[in-house]
Structure formats: structure tokens, C-alpha cells
C-alpha distance (Angstrom), angle and dihedral (degrees) to the residues before:
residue distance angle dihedral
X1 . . .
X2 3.62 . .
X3 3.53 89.7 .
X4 3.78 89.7 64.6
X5 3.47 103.4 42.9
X6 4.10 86.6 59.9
X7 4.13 89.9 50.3
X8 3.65 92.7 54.6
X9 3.77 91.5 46.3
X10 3.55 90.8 50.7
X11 3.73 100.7 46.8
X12 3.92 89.3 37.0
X13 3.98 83.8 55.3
X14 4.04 89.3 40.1
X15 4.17 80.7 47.9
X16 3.87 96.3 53.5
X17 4.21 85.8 42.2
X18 3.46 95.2 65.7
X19 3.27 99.9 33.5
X20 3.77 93.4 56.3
X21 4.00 80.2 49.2
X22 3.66 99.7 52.0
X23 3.92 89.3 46.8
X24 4.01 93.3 46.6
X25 4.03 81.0 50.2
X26 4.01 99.7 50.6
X27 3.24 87.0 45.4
X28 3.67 108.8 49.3
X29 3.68 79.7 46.0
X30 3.34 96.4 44.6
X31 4.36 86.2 59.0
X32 3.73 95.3 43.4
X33 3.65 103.1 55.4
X34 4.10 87.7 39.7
X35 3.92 109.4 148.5
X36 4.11 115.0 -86.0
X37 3.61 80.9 -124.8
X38 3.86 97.8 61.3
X39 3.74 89.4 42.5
X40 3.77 96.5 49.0
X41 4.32 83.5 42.4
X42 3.96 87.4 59.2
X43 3.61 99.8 41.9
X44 4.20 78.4 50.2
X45 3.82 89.1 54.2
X46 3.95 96.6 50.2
X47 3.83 93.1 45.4
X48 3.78 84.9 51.6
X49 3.95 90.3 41.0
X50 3.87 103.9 44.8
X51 3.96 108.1 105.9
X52 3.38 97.3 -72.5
X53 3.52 142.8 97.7
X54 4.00 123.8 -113.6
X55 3.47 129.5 -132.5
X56 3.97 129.2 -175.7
X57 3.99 112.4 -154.9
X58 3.70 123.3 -165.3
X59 3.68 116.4 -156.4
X60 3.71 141.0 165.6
X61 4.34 131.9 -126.2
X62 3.74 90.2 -102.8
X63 3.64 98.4 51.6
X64 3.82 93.9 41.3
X65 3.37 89.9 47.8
X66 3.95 96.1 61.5
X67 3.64 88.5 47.5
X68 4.24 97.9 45.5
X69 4.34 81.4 51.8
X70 3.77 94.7 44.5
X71 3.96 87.5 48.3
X72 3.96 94.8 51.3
X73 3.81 92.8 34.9
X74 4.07 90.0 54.2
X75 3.76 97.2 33.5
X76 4.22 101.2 37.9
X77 3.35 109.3 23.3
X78 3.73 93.2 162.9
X79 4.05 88.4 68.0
X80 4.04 120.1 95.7
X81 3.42 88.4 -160.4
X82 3.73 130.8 117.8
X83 3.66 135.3 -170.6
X84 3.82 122.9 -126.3
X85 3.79 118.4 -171.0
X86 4.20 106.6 -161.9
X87 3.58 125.8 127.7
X88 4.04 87.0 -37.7
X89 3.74 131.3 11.9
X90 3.76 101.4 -83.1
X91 3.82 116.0 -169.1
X92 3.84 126.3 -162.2
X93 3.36 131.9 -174.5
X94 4.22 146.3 114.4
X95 3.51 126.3 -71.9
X96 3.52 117.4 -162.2
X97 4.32 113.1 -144.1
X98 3.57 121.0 173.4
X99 3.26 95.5 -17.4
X100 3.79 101.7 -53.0
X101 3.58 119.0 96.7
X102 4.04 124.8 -141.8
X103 3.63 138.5 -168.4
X104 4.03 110.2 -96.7
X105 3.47 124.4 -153.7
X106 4.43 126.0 177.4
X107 3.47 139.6 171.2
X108 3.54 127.5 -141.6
X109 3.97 128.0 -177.4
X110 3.66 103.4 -151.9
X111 3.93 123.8 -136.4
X112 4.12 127.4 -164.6
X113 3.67 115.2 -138.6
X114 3.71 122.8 -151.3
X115 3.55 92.7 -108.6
X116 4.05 97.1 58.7
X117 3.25 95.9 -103.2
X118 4.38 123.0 127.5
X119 4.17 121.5 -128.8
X120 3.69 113.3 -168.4
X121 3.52 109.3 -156.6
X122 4.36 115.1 -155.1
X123 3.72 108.5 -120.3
X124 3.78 101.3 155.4
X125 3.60 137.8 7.2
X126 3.94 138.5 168.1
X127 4.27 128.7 -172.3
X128 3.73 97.5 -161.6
X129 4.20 110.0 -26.4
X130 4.37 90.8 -38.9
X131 3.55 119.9 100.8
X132 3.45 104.1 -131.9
X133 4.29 138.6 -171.3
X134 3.51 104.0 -75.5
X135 4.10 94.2 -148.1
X136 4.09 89.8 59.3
X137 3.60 95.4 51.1
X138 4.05 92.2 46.8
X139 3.43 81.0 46.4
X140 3.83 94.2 61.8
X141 3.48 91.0 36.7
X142 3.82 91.6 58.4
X143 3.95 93.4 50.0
X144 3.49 98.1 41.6
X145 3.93 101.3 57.9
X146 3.61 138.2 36.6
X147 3.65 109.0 -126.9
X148 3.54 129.7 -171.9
X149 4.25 121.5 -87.6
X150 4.23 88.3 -102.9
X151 3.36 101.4 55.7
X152 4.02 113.3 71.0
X153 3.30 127.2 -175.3
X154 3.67 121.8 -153.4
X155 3.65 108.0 -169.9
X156 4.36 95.7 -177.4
X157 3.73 88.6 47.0
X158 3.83 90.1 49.5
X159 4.01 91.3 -139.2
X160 3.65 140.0 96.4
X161 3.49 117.8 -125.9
X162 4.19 108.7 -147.6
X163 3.85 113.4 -159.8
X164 3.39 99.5 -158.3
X165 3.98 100.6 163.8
X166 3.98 80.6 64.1
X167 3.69 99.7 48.4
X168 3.91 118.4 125.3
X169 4.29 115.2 -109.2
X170 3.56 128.5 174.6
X171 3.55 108.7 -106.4
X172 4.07 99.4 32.6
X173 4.06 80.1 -79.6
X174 3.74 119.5 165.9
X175 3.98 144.6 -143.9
X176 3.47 152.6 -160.6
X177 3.48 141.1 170.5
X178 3.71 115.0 -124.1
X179 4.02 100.4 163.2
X180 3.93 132.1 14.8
X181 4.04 110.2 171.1
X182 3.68 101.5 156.8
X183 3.80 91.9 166.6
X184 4.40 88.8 58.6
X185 4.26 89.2 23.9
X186 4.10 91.4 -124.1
X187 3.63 101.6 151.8
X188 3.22 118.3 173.1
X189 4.34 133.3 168.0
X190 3.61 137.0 164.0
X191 3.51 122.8 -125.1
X192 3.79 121.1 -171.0
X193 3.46 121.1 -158.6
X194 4.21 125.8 -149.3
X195 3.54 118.2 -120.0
């Protein structure tokens, strides 16, 4: 009788083992594989949560427009490029090639991640009056000025990837896209504020 009382210890004991196992599994599993949505919905919450205070700004293309120029005018003033905001993000500038240098001209539909940051995807571009591959001028573009650490060009994807959660503020400010509908000019970011 003794006997038995110790073998249904031990499997009760082996029973609660693998049980706690199992349930240590499921869940470990169950955090891993969370949705990207959840994941990018919590890193939302901490932005919004550090010690800081958030602000949402609603803007329009022409005023954002002025402010995207002033920023490359006062921060790369050795760029001939300029920033229109229309329907898409149209870009214009000079490209120099083999010593001759052209009017440039692209198109770029932008898209918000869920993150906050900006992709500009290449629908149309001209050097001069040619339509030309999109990848070789990005290409050019990418080796011919130094840009800073957010904004990535990805000449075989044909887009430019915009990090704006890591852009540089005065003040240790931050920002995020939360709405860019040139075509009905809703703009809207997020702009959170240290305390």
C-alpha cells in the first residue's frame, strides 16, 4: 500500500512536470510568433509612453513642402534638388553624367508603414526628356551624395525607404508619420515631445 501511494506521487509530480512544460512551451510560443501587428502596436504604445508628451499635427502639401525645402536647403546645401509635393512626391534636380549635367525629374508614390516611417516607391522618372531605368539613376544618386543614416536608398527595389522615427530634431524630438494622402492633402504626423 505504501508502494502505491509513492507511484501516484511520483507520476502526479511527473504529471504537474510536464504540464508546467507544455504550458511554459505554448506560451513562449505563443509570444514569439505574436502578430507583426501586435508587435508594431506595442512598440506604438512605448513611443507614445516614454516621458514625453505627444502631439498629432495636421498639415497640408504646400506647407510641408516649404518646410521639406527649408530642411534640405539648411541641412545639404550641396544638393540641386528640390522637393515637390503634388499628387505624388515629385523630385527635381541635376544629375551630372560624364561630365554634362541634365535636368532630372522622378516620381514617387509614397506609402506609410505601421511603424511611422515613409517608403517612396519610383513610378516615373526622366534625365533630360528620356525615360530612363529607374534603378541606374538611384544608383547614381546613391554614389554621388552623402545622405544622412535615415534616408536609404534602394536602387534594385526602385524606392526610397525614409526612417523617419530615426530622424535628427532639436531637442531629442521625435516623429512619425501617421497619414500621407497627397491626392486629398490629409497629412498627418506625430510628434512627441521630451519631458
Amino acid at each position: 500500500m505504501n508502494q502505491n501511494k509513492w507511484k501516484r506521487l511520483f507520476f502526479l509530480l511527473l504529471g504537474f512536470n510536464v504540464a508546467m512544460i507544455l504550458l511554459i512551451s505554448i506560451s513562449l510560443f505563443i509570444l514569439l510568433n505574436k502578430p507583426i501587428e501586435e508587435k508594431e502596436r506595442e512598440e506604438e504604445l512605448l513611443y507614445e509612453n516614454r516621458d514625453g508628451i505627444s502631439f498629432q499635427i495636421e498639415t497640408n502639401k504646400r506647407d510641408l513642402n516649404r518646410m521639406i525645402n527649408h530642411y534640405i536647403e539648411e541641412n545639404f546645401g550641396n544638393i540641386d534638388y528640390h522637393i515637390s509635393l503634388k499628387d505624388r512626391v515629385e523630385l527635381y534636380g541635376i544629375l551630372s553624367i560624364f561630365g554634362l549635367t541634365v535636368d532630372l525629374k522622378m516620381t514617387f508614390e509614397p506609402v506609410v508603414l505601421n511603424n511611422g516611417d515613409l517608403e517612396l516607391h519610383q513610378k516615373d522618372m526622366y534625365v533630360g526628356k528620356l525615360q530612363v531605368s529607374p534603378s541606374l539613376v538611384l544608383k547614381l544618386i546613391k554614389s554621388s551624395y552623402q545622405f544622412p543614416n535615415w534616408v536609404m536608398i534602394e536602387p534594385n527595389k526602385e524606392k526610397v525607404y525614409l526612417s523617419i522615427r530615426h530622424l535628427e530634431l532639436k531637442s531629442d524630438m521625435k516623429v512619425r508619420i501617421k497619414q500621407f494622402d497627397l491626392r486629398e492633402d490629409r497629412i498627418k504626423i506625430s510628434l512627441q515631445v521630451p519631458i
